[in-house]
C-alpha positions as CSV (number, residue, x, y, z in Angstrom):
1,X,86.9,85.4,83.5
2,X,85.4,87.7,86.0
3,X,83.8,91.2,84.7
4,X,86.2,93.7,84.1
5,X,89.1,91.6,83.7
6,X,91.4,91.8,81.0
7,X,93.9,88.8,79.6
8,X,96.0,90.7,77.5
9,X,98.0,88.5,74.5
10,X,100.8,90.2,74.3
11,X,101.1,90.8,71.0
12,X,99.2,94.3,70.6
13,X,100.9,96.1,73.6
14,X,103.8,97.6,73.8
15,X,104.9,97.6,77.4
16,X,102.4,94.6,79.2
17,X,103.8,95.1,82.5
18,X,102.6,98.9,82.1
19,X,99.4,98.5,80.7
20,X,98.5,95.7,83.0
21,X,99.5,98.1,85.9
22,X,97.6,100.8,83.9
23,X,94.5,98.3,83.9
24,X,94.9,98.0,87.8
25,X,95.1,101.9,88.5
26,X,91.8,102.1,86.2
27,X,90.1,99.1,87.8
28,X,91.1,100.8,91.8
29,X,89.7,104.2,90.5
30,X,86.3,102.9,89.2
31,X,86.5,100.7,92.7
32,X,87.1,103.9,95.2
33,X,84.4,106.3,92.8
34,X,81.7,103.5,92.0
35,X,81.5,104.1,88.7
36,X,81.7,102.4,85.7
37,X,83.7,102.9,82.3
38,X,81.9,102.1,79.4
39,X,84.1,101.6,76.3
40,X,82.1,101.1,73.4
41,X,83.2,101.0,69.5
42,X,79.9,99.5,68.0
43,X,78.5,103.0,66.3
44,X,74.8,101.6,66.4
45,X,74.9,100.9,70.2
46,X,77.2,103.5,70.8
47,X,74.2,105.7,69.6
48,X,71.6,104.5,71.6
49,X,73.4,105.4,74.5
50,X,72.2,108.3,76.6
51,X,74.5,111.6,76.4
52,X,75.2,115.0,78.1
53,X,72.9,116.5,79.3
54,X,70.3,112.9,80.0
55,X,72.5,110.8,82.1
56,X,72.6,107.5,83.7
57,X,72.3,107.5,87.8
């Protein structure tokens, strides 16, 4: 599976056509701005990540 894509199961959303087309409007966005979305939920990694103000270019 390519980076950044998403194969949802089914079972955890409640609309999959809407999140998928949620997932596409996200993916276009980061696309057109060249940015990145980080998403992280692992509290050690999460805080050695640089914050406001230090920031990634």
């Amino acid at each position: 599976m390519a980076a950044g894509a998403y194969a949802p199961s089914g079972d955890n959303e409640f609309d999959v056509r809407q999140s998928a087309a949620s997932r596409a409007a996200i993916e276009e966005y980061l696309k057109k701005t060249k940015t990145t979305l980080w998403i992280e939920h692992d509290f050690g990694a999460n805080a050695k990540l640089k914050k406001a103000p230090p920031y990634y270019e």
